[in-house]
N, C-alpha and C positions, 0 to 999 in steps of 0.2 A: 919315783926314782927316774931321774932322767937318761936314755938311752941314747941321744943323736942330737945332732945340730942343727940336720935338715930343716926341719917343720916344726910351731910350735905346738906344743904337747906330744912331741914323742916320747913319751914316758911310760913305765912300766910300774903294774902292783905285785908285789913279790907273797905269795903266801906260801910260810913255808909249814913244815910237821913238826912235831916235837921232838922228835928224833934228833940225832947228832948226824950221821948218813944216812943220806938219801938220794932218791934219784930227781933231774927237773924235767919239767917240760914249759913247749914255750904254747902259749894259748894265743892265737886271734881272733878278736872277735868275726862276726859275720856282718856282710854289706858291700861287698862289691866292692872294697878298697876305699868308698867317697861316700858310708855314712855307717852308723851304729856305733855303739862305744865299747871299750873294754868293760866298766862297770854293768854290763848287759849279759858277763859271762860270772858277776863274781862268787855266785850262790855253785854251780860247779866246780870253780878252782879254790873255795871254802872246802867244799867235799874231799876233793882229792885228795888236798894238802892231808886234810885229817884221816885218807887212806897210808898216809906215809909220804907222798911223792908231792915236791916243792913245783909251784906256778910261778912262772911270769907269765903275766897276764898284759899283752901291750895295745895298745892304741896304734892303729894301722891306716893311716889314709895314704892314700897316692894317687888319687885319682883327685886333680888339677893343682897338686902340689908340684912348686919347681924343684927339684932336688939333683 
């Protein structure tokens, strides 16, 4: 899903729980803003979701993007 206009691939993986209500949180991954991926986190925000509680999980760079 895409989240911005800024940069390309600012986009988000949404996992949610089974439930109907829930609570979310938003995940980024790790790298200093100018490397690592979201799909680096997605075996914890698997986890979570299946505690109950919905991820976005987003792709974060800004280090040498113009925005």
């Amino acid at each position: 899903m895409k989240y911005s206009n800024s940069f390309e691939g600012a986009k988000l993986d949404l996992y949610l729980p089974e439930q109907e209500n829930f609570d979310i949180v938003v995940m980024a991954h790790g790298g200093g803003l100018k490397e690592g991926d979201k799909l680096d986190m997605w075996t914890i925000a698997y986890d979570v979701a299946n505690e109950g509680v919905a991820v976005a999980s987003i792709k974060l760079w800004l280090i040498g993007i113009n925005i």
